[in-house]
MARFI-845373 format. One line per 3 residues: number of its first residue (from 1); their letters; for each residue x, y, z of N, C-alpha, C, O. Coordinates in pm, whole numbers, plus 50000, padded with zeros to 5 digits. Example, Ala and Ser with C-alpha at 12.3 -4.5 7.8 and 13.67 -1.06 7.14 Angstrom:
BEGIN
1 = as = 51319:49431:50780:51230:49550:50780:51320:49670:50780:51424:49668:50846  51285:49775:50708:51367:49894:50714:51290:50003:50787:51341:50114:50804
END
This chain:
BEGIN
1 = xxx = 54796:27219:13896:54899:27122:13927:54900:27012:13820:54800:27002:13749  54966:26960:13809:55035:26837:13727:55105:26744:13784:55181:26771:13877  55088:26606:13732:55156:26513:13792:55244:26456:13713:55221:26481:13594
4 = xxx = 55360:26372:13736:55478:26352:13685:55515:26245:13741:55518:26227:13863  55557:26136:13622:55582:26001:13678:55725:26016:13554:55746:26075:13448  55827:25887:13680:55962:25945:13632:56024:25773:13650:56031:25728:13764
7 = xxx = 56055:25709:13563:56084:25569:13573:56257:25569:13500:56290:25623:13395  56332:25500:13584:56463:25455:13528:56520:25362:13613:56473:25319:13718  56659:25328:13542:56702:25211:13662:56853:25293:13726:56894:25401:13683
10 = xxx = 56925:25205:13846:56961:25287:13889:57085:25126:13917:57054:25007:13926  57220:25190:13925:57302:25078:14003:57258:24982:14142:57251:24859:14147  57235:25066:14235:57207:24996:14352:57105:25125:14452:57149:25237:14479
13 = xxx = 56958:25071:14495:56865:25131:14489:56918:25201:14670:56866:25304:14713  56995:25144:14728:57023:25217:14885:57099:25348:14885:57075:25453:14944  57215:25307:14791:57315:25372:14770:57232:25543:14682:57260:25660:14706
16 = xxx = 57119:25481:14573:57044:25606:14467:56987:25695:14561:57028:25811:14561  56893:25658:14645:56808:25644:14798:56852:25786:14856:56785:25889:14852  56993:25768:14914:57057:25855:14980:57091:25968:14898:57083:26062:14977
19 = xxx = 57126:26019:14778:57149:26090:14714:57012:26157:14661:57017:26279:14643  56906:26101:14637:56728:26119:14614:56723:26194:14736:56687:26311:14741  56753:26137:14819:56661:26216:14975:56706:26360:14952:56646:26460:14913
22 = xxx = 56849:26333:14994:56907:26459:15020:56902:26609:14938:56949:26720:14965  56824:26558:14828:56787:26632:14710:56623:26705:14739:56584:26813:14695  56551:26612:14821:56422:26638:14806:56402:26812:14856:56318:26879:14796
25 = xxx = 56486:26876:14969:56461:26974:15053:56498:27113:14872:56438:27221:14874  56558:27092:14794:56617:27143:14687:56506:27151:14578:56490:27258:14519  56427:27041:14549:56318:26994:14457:56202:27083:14556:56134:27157:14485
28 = xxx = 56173:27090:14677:56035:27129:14716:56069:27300:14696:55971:27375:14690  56208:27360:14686:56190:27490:14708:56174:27515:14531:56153:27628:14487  56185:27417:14459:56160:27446:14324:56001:27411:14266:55970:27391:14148
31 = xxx = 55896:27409:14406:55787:27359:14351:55745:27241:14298:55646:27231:14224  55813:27155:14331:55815:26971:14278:55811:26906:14397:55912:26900:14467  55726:26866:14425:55670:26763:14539:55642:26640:14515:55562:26595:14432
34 = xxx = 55742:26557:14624:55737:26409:14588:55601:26342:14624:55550:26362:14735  55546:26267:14535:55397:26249:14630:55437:26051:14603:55323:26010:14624  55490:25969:14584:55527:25791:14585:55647:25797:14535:55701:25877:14458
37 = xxx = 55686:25694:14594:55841:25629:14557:55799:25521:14516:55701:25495:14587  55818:25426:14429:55839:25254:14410:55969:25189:14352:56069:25246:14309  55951:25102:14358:56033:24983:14302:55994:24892:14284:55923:24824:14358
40 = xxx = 56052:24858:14123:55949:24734:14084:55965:24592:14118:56084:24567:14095  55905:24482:14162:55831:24416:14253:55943:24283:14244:55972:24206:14336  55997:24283:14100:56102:24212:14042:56247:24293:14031:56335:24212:14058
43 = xxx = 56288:24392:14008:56405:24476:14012:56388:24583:14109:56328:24689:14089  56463:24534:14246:56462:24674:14322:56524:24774:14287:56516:24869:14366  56589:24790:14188:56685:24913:14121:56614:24924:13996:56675:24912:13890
46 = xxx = 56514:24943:13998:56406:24985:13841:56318:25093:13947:56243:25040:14029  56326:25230:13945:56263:25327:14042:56159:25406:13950:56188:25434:13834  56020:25446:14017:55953:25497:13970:55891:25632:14079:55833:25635:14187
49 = xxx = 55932:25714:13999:55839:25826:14145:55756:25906:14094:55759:25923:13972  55691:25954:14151:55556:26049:14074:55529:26171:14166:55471:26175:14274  55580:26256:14101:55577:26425:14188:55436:26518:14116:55382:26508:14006
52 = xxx = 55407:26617:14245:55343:26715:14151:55417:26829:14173:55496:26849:14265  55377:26927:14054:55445:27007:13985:55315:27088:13966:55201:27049:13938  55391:27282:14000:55290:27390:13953:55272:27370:13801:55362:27316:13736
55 = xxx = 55149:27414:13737:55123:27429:13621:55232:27526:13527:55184:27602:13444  55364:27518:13543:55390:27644:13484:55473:27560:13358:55544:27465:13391  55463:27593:13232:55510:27522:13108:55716:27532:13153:55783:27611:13219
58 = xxx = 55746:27408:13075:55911:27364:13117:55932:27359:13225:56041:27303:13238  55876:27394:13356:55889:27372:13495:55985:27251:13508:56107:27261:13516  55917:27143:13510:56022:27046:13521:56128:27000:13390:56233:26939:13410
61 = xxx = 56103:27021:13320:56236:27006:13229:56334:27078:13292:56420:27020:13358  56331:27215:13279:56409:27333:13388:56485:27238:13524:56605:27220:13549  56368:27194:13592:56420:27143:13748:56548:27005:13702:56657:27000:13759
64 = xxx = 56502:26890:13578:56548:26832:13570:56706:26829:13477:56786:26735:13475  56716:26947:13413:56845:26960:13344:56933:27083:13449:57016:27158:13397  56906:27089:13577:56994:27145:13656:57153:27102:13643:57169:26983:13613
67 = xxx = 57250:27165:13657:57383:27080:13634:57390:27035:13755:57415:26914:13746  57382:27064:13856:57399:27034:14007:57339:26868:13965:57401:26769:13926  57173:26891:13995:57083:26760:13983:57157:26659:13882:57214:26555:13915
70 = xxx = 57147:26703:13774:57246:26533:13694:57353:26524:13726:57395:26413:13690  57461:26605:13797:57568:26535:13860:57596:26443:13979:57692:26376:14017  57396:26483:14050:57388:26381:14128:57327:26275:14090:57346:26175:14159
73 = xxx = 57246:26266:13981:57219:26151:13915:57353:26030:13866:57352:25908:13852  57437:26113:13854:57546:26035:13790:57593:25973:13932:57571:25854:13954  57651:26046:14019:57665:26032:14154:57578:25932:14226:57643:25840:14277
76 = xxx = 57443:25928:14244:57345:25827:14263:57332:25709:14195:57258:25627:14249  57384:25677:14091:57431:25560:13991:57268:25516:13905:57208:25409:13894  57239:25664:13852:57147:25614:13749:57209:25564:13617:57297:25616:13548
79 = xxx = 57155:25476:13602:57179:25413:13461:57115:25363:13325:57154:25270:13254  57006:25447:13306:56931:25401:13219:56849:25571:13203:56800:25628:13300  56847:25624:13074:56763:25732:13057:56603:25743:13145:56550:25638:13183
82 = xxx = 56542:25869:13168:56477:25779:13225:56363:25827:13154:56381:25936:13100  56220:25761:13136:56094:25795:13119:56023:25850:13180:55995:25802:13290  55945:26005:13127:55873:26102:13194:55772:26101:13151:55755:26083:13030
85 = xxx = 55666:26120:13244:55491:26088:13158:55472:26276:13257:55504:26287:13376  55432:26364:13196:55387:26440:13252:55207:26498:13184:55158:26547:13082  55156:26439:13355:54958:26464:13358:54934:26550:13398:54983:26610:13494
88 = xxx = 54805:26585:13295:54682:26682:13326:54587:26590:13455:54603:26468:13445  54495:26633:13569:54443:26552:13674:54305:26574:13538:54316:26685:13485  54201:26499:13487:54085:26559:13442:53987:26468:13557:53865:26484:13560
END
């Protein structure tokens, strides 16, 4: 397994929220499990989540250039590219 931390900002974090959820049942049959949600402490629309992911190489690149998924990103009102840290656990 691998872990995956995923930071961007988003228009309005209730409105992103609802479009995230409804996604999650889609993400677990692709092997990506949400394990924290945040928001940072000063910008509630600055989102950070951190999933794990099977070991399998491009896994999540794959999950994340879905056309479906970024049309709900656009739809969810992300607005800022976002930053991916993907970990080895040692």
């Amino acid at each position: 397994m691998k872990t995956v931390i995923v930071q961007h900002e988003v228009k309005n974090f209730i409105e992103w929220k609802k479009i995230f959820d409804a996604d999650q049942s889609n993400l677990q049959k692709e092997g990506v499990q949400l394990k924290d949600l945040y928001n940072s402490a000063t910008n509630a629309n600055d989102v950070t989540m951190i999933f794990e992911i099977p070991d399998e190489p491009g896994l999540f690149d794959k999950v994340m250039s879905d056309p479906q998924r970024q049309a709900a990103m656009k739809i969810g009102g992300v607005v800022s590219k976002p930053t991916i840290s993907i970990l080895n656990k040692v």
